[in-house]
Structures are given as structure tokens and as C-alpha cells.
C-alpha positions in Angstrom: 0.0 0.0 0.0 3.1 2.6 0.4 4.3 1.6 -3.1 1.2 2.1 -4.4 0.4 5.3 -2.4 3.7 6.9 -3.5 2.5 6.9 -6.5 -0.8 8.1 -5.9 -0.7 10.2 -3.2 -4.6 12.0 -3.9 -6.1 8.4 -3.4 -8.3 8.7 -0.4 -9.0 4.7 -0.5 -5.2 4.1 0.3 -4.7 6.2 2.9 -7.9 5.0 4.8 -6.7 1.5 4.0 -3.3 2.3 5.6 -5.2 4.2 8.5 -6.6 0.8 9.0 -4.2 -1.3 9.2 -1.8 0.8 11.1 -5.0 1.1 13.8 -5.3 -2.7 14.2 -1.7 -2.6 14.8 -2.7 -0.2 17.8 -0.9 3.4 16.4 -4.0 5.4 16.8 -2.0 8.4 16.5 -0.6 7.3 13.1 -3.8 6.2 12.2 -5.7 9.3 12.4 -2.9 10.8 9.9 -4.0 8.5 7.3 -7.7 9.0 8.0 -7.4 12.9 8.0 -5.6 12.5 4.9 -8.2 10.2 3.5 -10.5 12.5 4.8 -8.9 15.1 2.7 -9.0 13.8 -0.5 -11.8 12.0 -0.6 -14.6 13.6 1.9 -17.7 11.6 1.2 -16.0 8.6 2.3 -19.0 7.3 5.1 -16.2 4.9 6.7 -13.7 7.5 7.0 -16.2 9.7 9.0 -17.5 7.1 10.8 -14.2 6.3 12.0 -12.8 10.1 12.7 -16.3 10.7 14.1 -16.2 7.9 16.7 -12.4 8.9 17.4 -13.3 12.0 18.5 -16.1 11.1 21.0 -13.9 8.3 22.4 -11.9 10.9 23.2 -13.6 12.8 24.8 -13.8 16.2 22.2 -17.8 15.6 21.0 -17.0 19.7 19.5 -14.8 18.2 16.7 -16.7 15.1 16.1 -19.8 17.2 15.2 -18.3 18.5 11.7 -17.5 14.8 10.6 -21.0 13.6 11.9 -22.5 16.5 9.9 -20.7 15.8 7.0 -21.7 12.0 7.1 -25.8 13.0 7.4 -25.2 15.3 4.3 -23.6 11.8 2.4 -26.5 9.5 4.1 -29.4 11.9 4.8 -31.7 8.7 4.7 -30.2 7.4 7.6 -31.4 8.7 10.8 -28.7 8.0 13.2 -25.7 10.6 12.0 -28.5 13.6 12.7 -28.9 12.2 16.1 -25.4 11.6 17.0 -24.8 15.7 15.9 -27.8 16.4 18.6 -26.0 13.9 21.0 -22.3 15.7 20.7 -24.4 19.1 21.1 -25.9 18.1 24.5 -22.6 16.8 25.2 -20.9 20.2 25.2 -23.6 21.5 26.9 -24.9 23.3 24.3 -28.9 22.4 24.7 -30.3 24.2 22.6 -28.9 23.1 19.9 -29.1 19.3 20.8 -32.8 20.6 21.0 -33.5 22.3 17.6 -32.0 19.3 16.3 -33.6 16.9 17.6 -37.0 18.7 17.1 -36.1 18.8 13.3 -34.9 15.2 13.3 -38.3 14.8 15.0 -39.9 16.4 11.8 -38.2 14.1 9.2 -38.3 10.8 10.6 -41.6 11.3 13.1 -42.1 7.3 13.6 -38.6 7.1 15.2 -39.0 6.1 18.6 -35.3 6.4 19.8 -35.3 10.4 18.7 -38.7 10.7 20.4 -37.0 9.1 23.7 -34.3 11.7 23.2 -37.0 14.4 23.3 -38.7 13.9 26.1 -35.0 13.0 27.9 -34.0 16.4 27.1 -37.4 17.8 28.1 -36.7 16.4 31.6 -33.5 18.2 32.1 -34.5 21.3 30.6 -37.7 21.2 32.6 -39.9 22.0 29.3 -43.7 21.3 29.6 -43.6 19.8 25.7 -42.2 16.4 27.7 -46.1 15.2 27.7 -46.7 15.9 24.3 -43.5 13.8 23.4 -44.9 11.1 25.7 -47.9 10.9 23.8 -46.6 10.6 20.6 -44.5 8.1 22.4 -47.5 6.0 23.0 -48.8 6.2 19.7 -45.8 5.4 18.1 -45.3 2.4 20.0 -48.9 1.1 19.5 -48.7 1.7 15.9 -45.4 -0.2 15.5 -46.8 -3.5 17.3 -49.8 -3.3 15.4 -47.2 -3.3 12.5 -45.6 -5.7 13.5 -48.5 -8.3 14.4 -49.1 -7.5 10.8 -46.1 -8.8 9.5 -46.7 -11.7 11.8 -50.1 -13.1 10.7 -48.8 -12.0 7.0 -46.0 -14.7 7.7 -48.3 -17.4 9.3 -50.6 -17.1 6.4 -48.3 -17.9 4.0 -48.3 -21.8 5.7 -51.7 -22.0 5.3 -52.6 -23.9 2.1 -56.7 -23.8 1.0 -57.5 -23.0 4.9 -55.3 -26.4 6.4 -51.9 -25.5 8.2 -49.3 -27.6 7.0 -47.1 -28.8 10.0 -43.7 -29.9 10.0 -44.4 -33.5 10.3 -47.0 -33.3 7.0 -43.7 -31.8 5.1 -41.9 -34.7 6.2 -44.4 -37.3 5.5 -44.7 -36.0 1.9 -41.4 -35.7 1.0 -40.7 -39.0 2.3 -43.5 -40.1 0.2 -42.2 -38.3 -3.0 -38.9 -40.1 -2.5 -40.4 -43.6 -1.9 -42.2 -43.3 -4.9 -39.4 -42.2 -6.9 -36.9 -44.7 -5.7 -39.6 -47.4 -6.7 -39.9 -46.0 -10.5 -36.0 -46.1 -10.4 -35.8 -49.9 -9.1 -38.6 -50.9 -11.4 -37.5 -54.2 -13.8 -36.9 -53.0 -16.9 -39.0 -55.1 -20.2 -37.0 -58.0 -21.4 -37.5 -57.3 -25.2 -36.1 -60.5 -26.3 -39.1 -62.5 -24.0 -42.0 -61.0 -24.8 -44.3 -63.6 -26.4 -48.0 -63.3 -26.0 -47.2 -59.2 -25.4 -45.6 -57.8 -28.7 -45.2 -60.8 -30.6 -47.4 -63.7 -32.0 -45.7 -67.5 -32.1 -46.1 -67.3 -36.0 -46.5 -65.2 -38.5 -49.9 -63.9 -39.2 -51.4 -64.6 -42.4 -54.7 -63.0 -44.0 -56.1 -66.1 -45.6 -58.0 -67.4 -42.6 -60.1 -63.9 -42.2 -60.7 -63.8 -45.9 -62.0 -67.0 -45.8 -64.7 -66.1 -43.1 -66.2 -63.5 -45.2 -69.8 -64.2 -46.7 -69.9 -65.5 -50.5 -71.5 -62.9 -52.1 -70.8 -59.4 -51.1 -73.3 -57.1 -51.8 -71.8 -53.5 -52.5 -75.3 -51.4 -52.4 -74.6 -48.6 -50.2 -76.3 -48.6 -46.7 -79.3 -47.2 -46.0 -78.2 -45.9 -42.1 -80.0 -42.3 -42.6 -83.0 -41.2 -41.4 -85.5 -40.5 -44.1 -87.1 -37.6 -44.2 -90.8 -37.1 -45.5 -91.4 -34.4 -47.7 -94.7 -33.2 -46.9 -95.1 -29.9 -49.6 -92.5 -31.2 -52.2 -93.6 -28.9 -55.3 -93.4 -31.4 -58.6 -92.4 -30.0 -61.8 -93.8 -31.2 -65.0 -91.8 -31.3 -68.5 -94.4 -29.5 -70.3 -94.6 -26.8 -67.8 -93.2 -23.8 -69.0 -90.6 -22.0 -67.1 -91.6 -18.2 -67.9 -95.0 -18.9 -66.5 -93.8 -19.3 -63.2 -92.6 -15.8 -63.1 -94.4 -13.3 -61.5 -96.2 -10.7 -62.9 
């Protein structure tokens, strides 16, 4: 990674793959070197602030962590917990009223979020604001909303066992799978035909002949056609004559 970083010294991913790797060897101080470098060049790098981040707050300076925990809720602003941890290094420089403003806005942008809401009415407490029972309501909602939720996804999973209204247990899988494989191993162990024994089933003793069938067949073989349909009665046939004369018939 030094051979390679010599000769790319602008590549963020090397340095926070050195800051690693000098950090599991226990250099901290090294370390954060390589991540501030990293850091430098490549500042959207979510691991890198993670890591400089939680540095900072094991160490006791929550003011400096705040600009990397910023900068990571501007790269992930989906994810809930880098706008919290900005409100926690507020409250733990004592500034509350910032850690308040932002977990009220937090508040605003994810409002089913139980942890934030906890934080709220935490901070309440200390403050001695009147808002904590308001937070403590939504509290109660939120909760009773997310185990109806949840008994949701429950039944919605149980349901899918259920096959025309019977529950298949564990044991039925077994018994027909055991059944599948019985009757499988019996269609693979089945005697096959022997081809060259098969008298009375594909083959006759002799050879077959079509003198004794003509033989049976009556002397004298009438071929008139027969008469298998239904007659039908014509009950106003109209009967033309040869002398009748075809203009007549026209009408007038």
C-alpha cells in the first residue's frame, strides 16, 4: 500500500486502507494521519467519517466530532442515526439548545422514530420543558402503531403456511417428502422389459397370415350402399312437369 500510495498520493482509499491497518496494529495516532488525509481527498468517504467521528467522542472532544457527523448526514441523509449523533455531541458540550433544535427537526423528518422521540422527552426532563407530555404521547402512539405493524407482518408470515385453509405442519412436510422419494426410488428400481421375451405381449408364435379372415367372409358381397339415414318425409314437395313452362312461373 506505500508503493502504491507513492504513487498516488490524492487516493483517499489508500490512505484509509493504511489508517486501517496501522489502527489494528494499535498506532492510533498514526492512524488518524491517514484517515485525516483520506478524509482530505476523498470527503464523502462514510467509513472515513465514521471512523474520525467515533475517534473524537472516544476521546472525549464531541465539538470536533460534530463537523465529521454533519458531513456524514449530508452523504447518508436517509439514515437517521448521524442527525442524532450531531444532537447527542451538542448536548454533550452542553450546548442544549442546539441538541434541542435538532432533535426537534430530526423529529420532523423521521416522526415514527421512537429512539429520537426518547431523546425528546429526555431532554425535556432536564430542561424542565412542559412539551415532555406531548412527546410522551406521541410516544405512546408510536409504540402502538409499530406493534400493530408488526402483528401484521406476523399473521402476514403465518398465512403464507396456510394452504386452501389447512396449516401444514412440519411433520405433514416430512411425510410427503418421504412419500415423493419412496415413490421415486420405486420408478428407479422398477424391472426393466426384457424385449427379447415377450411372447403373447408384442409378438405372435407365428407369422400372421390374412387367408383365414378372408375365408370367413360371406360369398356374395353385396356393395349397395347402406341405408343408415334417417328418411325424411317431404310433406309440400312442389313437382315439376316437362311441359310446364318456365316463364310462366314468373311473377307478374
Amino acid at each position: 500500500y506505500l508503493q502504491a500510495l507513492s504513487g498516488h498520493r490524492t487516493d483517499g482509499y489508500l490512505h484509509r486502507r493504511l489508517g486501517e491497518l496501522v489502527d489494528s496494529q494499535g498506532d492510533k495516532s498514526e492512524a488518524l494521519q491517514y484517515y485525516f488525509d483520506a478524509y482530505r481527498h476523498s470527503p464523502c468517504d462514510i467509513q472515513t467519517l465514521e471512523w474520525l467521528a467515533s475517534y473524537y467522542i472516544e476521546n472525549q472532544y464531541p465539538e470536533k466530532a460534530i463537523e465529521f457527523c454533519m458531513q456524514a448526514a449530508l452523504v447518508k441523509p436517509e439514515e437517521i442515526k448521524w442527525n442524532l449523533m450531531v444532537a447527542s455531541c451538542y448536548r454533550r458540550t452542553g450546548n442544549y439548545a442546539a441538541a434541542l433544535d435538532k432533535y426537534k427537526w430530526t423529529h420532523q423528518r423521521f416522526p415514527d422514530d421512537i429512539d429520537c422521540i426518547q431523546f425528546l422527552i429526555k431532554i425535556c426532563i432536564d430542561l424542565g420543558l412542559p412539551e415532555r407530555e406531548v412527546y410522551e404521547n406521541e410516544l405512546k402512539k408510536v409504540t402502538k402503531m409499530k406493534e400493530i405493524e408488526f402483528q401484521r407482518k406476523t399473521s402476514a408470515s403465518k398465512s403464507q403456511n396456510i394452504v386452501k385453509g389447512h396449516k401444514i405442519s412440519s411433520a405433514e412436510r416430512d411425510v410427503a417428502a418421504n412419500t415423493r422419494n419412496q415413490t421415486f426410488d420405486d420408478h428407479r428400481k422398477r424391472t426393466p422389459i426384457n424385449l427379447d421375451n415377450t411372447e403373447g405381449v408384442f409378438s405372435q408364435q407365428g407369422p400372421i397370415t390374412m387367408r383365414p379372415y378372408v375365408d370367413q367372409l360371406p360369398q356374395q358381397i353385396t356393395y349397395e350402399r347402406p341405408k343408415t339415414a334417417i328418411s325424411k318425409k317431404e310433406t309440400h314437395g312442389i313437382v315439376f312437369d316437362d311441359n310446364d313452362n318456365a316463364a310462366d312461373l314468373l311473377p307478374d
